[in-house]
C-alpha positions as CSV (number, residue, x, y, z in Angstrom):
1,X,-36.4,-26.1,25.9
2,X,-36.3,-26.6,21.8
3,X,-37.9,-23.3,20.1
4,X,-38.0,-23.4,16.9
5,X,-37.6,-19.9,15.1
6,X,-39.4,-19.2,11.8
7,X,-36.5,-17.5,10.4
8,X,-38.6,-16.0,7.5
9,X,-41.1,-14.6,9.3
10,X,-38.5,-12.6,11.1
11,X,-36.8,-11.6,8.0
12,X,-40.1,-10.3,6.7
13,X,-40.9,-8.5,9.7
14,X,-38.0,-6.8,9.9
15,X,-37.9,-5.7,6.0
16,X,-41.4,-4.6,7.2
17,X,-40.1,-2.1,9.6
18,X,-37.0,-0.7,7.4
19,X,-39.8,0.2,4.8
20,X,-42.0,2.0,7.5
21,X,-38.9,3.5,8.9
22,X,-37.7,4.3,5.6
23,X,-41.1,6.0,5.0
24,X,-40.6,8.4,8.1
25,X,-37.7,9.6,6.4
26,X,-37.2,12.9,4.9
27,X,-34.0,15.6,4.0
28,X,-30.7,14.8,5.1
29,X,-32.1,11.1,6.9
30,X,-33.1,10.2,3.2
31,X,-29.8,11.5,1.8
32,X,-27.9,9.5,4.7
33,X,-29.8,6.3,3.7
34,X,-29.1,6.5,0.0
35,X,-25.4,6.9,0.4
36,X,-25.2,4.2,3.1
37,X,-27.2,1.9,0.2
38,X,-24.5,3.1,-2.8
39,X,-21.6,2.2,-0.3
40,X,-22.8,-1.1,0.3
41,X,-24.0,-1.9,-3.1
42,X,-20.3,-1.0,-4.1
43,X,-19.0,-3.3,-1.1
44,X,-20.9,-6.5,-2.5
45,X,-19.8,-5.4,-6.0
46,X,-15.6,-5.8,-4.7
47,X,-16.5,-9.0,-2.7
48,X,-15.5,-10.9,-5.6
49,X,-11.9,-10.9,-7.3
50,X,-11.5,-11.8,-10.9
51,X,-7.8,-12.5,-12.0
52,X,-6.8,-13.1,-15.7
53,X,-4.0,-15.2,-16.5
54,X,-2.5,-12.4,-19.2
55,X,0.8,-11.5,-18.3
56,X,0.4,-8.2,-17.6
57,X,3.6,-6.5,-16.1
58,X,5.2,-3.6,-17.0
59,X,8.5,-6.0,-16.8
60,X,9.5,-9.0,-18.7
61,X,9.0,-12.3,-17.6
62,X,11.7,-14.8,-16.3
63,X,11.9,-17.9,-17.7
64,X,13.7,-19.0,-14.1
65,X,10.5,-18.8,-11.9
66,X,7.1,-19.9,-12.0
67,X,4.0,-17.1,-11.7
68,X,0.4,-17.6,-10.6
69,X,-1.8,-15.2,-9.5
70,X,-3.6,-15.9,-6.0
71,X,-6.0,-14.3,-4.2
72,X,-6.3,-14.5,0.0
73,X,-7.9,-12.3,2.7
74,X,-6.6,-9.7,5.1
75,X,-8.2,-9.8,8.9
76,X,-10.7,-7.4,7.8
77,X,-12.2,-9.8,5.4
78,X,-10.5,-7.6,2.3
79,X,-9.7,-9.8,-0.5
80,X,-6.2,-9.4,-1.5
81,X,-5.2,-10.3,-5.6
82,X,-1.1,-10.9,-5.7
83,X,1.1,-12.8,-7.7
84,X,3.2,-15.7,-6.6
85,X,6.4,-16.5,-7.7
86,X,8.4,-19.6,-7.0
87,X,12.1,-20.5,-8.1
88,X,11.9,-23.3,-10.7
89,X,13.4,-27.0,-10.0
90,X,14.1,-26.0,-5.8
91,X,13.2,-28.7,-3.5
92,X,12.3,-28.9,0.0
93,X,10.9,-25.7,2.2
94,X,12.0,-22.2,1.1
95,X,12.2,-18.9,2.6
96,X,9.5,-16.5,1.7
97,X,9.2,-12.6,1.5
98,X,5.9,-10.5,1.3
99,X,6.5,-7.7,-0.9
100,X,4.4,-4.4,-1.7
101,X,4.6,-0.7,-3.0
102,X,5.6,2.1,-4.2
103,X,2.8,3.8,-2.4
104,X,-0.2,3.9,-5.4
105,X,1.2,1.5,-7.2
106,X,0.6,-1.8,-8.4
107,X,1.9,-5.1,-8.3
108,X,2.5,-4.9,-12.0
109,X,4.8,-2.5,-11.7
110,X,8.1,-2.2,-8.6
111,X,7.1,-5.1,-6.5
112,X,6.7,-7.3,-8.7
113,X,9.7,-6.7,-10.3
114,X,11.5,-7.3,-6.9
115,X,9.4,-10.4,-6.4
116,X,10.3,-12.4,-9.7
117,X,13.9,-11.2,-9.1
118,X,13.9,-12.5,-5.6
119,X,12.3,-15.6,-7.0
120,X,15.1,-16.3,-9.4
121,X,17.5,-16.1,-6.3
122,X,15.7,-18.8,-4.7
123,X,12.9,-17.3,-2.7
124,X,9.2,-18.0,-2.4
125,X,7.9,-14.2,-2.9
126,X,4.5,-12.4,-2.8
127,X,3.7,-9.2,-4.5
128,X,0.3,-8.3,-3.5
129,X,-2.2,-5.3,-4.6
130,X,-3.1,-3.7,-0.7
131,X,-6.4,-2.9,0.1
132,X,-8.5,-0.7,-1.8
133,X,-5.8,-0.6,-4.8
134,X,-5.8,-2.3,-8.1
135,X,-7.0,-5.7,-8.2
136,X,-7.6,-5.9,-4.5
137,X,-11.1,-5.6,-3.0
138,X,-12.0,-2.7,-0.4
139,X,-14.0,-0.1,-0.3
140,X,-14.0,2.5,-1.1
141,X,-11.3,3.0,-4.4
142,X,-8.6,4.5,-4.5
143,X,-8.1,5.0,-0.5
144,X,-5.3,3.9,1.7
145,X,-5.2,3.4,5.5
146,X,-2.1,3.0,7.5
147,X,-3.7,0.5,9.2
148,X,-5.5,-1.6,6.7
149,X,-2.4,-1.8,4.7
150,X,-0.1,-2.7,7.7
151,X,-2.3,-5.4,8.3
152,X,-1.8,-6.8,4.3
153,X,1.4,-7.5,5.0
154,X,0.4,-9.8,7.9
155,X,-1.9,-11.2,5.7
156,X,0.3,-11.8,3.1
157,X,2.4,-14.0,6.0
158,X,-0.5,-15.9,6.4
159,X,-0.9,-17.1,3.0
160,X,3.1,-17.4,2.3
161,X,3.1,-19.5,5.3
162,X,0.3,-21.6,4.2
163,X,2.3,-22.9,1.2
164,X,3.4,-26.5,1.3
165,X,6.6,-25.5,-0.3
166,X,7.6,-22.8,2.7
167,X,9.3,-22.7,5.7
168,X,7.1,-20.5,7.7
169,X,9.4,-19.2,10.6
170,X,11.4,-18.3,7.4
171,X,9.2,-15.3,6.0
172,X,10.4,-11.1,5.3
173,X,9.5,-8.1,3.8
174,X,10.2,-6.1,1.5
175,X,8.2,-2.6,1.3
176,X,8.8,-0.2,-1.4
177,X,8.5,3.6,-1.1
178,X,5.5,4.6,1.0
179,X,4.9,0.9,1.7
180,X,8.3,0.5,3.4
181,X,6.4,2.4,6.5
182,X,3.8,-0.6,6.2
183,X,6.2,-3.2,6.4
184,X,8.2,-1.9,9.6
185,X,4.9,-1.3,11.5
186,X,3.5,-4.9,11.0
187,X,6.8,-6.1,11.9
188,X,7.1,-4.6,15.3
189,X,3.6,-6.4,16.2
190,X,3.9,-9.7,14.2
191,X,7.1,-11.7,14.7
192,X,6.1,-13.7,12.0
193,X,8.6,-11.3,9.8
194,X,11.7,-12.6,10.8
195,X,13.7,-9.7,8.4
196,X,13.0,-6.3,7.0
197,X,14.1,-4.7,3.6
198,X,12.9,-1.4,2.4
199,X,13.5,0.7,-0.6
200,X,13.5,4.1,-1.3
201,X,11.4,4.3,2.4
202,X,8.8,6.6,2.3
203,X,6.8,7.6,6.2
204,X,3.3,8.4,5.0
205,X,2.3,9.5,8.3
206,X,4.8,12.1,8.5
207,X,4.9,13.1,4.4
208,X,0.9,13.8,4.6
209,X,1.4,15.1,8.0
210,X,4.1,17.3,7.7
211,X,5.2,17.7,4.4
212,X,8.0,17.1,2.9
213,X,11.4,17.4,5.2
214,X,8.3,18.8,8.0
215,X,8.0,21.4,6.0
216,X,4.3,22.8,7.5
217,X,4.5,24.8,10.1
218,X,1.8,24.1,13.0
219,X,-1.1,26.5,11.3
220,X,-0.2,24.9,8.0
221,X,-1.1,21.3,10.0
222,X,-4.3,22.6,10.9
223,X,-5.0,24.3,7.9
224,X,-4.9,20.7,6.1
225,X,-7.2,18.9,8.9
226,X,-9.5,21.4,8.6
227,X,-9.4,21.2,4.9
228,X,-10.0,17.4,5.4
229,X,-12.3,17.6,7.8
230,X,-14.6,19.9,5.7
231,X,-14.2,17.3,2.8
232,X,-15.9,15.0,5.1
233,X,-19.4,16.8,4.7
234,X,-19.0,17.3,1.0
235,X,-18.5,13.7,0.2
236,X,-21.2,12.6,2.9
237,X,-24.1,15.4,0.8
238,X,-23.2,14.0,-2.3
239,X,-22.5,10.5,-1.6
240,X,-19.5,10.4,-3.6
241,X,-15.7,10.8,-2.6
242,X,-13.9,13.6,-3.9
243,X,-10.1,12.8,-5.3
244,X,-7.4,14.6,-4.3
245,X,-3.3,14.7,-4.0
246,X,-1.8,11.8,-0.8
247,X,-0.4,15.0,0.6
248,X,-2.5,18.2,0.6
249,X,-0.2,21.1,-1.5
250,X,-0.6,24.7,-0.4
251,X,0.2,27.1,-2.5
252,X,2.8,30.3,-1.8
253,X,-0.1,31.9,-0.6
254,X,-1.1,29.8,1.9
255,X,-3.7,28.2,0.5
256,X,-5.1,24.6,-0.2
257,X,-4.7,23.3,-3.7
258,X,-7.6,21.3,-4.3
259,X,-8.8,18.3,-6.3
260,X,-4.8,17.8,-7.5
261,X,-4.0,14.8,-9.3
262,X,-0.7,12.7,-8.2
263,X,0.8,13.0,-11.5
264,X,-0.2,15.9,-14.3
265,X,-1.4,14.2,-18.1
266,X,1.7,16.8,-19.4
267,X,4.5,18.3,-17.7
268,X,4.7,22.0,-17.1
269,X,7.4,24.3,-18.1
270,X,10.4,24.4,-15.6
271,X,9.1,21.0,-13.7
272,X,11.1,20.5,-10.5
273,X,13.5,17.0,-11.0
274,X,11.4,15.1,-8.6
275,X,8.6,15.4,-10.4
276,X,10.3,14.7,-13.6
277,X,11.6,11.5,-12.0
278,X,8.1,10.4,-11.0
279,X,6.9,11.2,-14.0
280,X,9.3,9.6,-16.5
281,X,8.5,6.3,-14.4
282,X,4.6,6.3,-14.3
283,X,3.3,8.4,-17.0
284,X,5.2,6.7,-19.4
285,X,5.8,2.8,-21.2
286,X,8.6,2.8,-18.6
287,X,6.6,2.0,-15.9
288,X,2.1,3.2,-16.9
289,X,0.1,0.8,-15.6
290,X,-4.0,1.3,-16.2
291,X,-4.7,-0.1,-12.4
292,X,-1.8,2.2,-10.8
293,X,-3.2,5.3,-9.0
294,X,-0.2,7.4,-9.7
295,X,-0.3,6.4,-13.4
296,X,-4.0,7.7,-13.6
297,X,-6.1,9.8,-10.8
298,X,-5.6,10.4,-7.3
299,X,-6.6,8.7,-3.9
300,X,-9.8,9.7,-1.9
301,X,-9.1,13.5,-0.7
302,X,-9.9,12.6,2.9
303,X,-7.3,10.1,2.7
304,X,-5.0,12.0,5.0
305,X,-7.2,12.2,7.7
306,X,-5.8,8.5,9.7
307,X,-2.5,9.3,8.6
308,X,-2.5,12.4,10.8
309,X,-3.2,9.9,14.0
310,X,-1.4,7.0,13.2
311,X,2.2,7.3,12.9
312,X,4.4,4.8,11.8
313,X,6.5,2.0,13.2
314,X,6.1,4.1,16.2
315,X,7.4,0.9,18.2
316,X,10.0,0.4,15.7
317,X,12.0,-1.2,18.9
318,X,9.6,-4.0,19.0
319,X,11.4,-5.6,15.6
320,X,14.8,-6.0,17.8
321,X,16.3,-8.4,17.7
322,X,14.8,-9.2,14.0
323,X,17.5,-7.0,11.4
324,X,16.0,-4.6,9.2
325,X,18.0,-3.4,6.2
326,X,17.3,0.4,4.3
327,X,18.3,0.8,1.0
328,X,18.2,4.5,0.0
329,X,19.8,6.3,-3.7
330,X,22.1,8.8,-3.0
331,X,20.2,11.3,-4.7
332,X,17.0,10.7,-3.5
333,X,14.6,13.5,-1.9
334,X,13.3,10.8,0.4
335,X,17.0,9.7,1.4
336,X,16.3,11.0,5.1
337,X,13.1,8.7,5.8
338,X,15.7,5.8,5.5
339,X,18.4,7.8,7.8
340,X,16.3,8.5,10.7
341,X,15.1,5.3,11.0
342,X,18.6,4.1,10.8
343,X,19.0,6.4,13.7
344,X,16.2,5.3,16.1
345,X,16.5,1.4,14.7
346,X,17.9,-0.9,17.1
347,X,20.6,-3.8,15.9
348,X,21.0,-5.4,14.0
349,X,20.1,-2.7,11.3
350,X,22.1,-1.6,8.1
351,X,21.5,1.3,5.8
352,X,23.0,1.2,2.1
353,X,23.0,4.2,0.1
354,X,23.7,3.7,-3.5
355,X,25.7,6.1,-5.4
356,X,24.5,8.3,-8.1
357,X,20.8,6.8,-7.4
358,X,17.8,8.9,-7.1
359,X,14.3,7.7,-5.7
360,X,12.9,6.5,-8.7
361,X,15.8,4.5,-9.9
362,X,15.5,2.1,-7.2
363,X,11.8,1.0,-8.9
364,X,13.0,-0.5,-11.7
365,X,16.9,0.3,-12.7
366,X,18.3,-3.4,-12.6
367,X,22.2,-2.0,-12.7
368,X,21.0,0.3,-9.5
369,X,19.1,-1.7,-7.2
370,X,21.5,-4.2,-5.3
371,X,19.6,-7.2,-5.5
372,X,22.6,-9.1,-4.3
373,X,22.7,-7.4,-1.0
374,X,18.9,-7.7,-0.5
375,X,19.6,-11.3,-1.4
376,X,22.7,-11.8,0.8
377,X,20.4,-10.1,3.7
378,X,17.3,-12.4,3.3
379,X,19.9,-15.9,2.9
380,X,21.2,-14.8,6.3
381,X,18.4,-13.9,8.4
382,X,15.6,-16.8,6.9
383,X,18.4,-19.3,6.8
């Protein structure tokens, strides 16, 4: 039986009952609707992806490789913005590697300064905005999810592999800082990543969850989900989402520091060296970049709040018999993300410290990161 639907009388009819229903509507319902409206305006707003030719790096550019930037989705419909960087004058099908972090950061900044360098070497390499960040789409700003962003790198396999010019069981990783996490979690579900590489390896689950070294104590744990679960009402009254630090501080006396920005405009007498070191990168001509969320504001305060139930690479035994590699400064307050996963890694797995390196060096210092055994890694394993 052929029915044929008038498609515009439904569409009418149903407009017809929103605005009745919406009539109905009073307190809270009313303030329910007009955030739900704001948030989808702002959705349709980031559907769209606008990308300027400008180089725009915070890192000279190589006359060895060729630069475009490209734009693909994520499985979630997202809209990724990244920049692609190919060796010039190589022939035939390549190896590739995704690459993406520190965590806040742009693809103006670290990543793509291991992409180009990568490219010179001969790879194919992607360093992409994830989701929510800098030229990426996503709602809402300024937010990260552990599994969004795992899923970008997947993504970012799809679109390497879609390239005439590469080989695409020859694809890796690279994940910087609080991306690393990212990268070693979408390789122990997606095979695709033949080989691993992280830098100055940040867990993101754990830091937000536990603090640095696990430093909170159980009530402390609590303390910050019921901070961020409180934050949830405030943002849902005013229909806005309130900024805050990645991982909640609390102060000596045991309470929540509020509203804290990632990075402060000035630094404060006395500052403790790892602040210093983060600062001196992001804050300054070094390494300031006007999309970067650690160069400017703060992430979404509720943030946290999947971090605390999704732990990463929590299957990191799934990436055996695929080698992952963990570079790590000597120095380095985060030096002991990279060591325990050397620790519960199965072969093949290597961890490389690098003398007289701290966390930050490993962004940008050329005569500190060792690009040769990153590119002596990835020539094995996507040979």
């Amino acid at each position: 039986m052929n029915m044929k639907i008038d498609t515009k009388a439904l569409v009418n009819r149903k407009v017809g009952l929103d605005r009745r229903n919406l009539l109905k509507m009073t307190g809270t319902g009313m303030a329910a609707l007009s955030v739900g409206i704001a948030a989808s305006g702002q959705a349709v707003a980031q559907s769209q992806v606008n990308l300027s030719d400008t180089w725009d790096k915070t890192f000279a550019k190589s006359d060895k490789v060729g630069h475009r930037k490209v734009t693909f989705k994520n499985r979630y419909g997202i809209i990724l913005a990244a920049d692609l960087y190919q060796p010039k004058n190589a022939s035939g099908r390549l190896a590739a590697i995704a690459v993406s972090g520190p965590f806040g950061a742009v693809k103006e900044q670290a990543s793509g300064l291991y992409a180009q360098t990568m490219a010179e070497r001969g790879f194919v390499t992607l360093a992409f905005d994830p989701s929510y960040t800098g030229e990426s789409s996503g709602e809402t700003r300024n937010m990260a999810s552990p599994d969004v962003n795992t899923e970008d790198f997947s993504a970012a396999v799809d679109f390497l592999g879609l390239q005439p010019n590469v080989d695409r069981d020859r694809i890796g990783a690279i994940g910087i800082c609080g991306f690393s996490g990212m990268a070693l979690t979408a390789a122990t579900s997606d095979s695709r990543i033949k080989a691993v590489a992280t830098a100055s390896m940040y867990d993101m689950s754990r830091s937000m969850s536990r603090s640095h070294k696990d430093g909170y104590t159980m009530e402390q744990r609590q303390k910050v989900i019921d901070y961020i679960s409180q934050q949830r009402w405030v943002d849902a009254e005013s229909g806005k989402y309130a900024l805050g630090y990645h991982e909640v501080p609390i102060d000596e006396k045991g309470n929540i520091v509020k509203g804290q920005r990632v990075l402060p405009e000035t630094l404060p007498a006395n500052p403790d060296p790892v602040l210093v070191a983060f600062f001196n990168y992001y804050k300054t001509p070094r390494g300031f970049h006007p999309k970067g969320i650690n160069s400017t504001t703060a992430w979404t305060a509720t943030t946290p709040m999947s971090f605390f139930s999704f732990p990463m690479y929590a299957n990191i035994e799934m990436i055996s018999p695929r080698p992952v590699l963990l570079v790590a400064g000597e120095n380095a307050h985060s030096r002991y993300y990279s060591e325990d996963v050397y620790k519960v890694a199965s072969d093949p797995k290597e961890l490389v410290i690098v003398p007289n390196t701290d966390h930050v060096d490993l962004y940008d210092q050329m005569d500190k990161i060792p690009f040769d055994r990153l590119t002596s890694f990835f020539k094995q394993h996507l040979a």
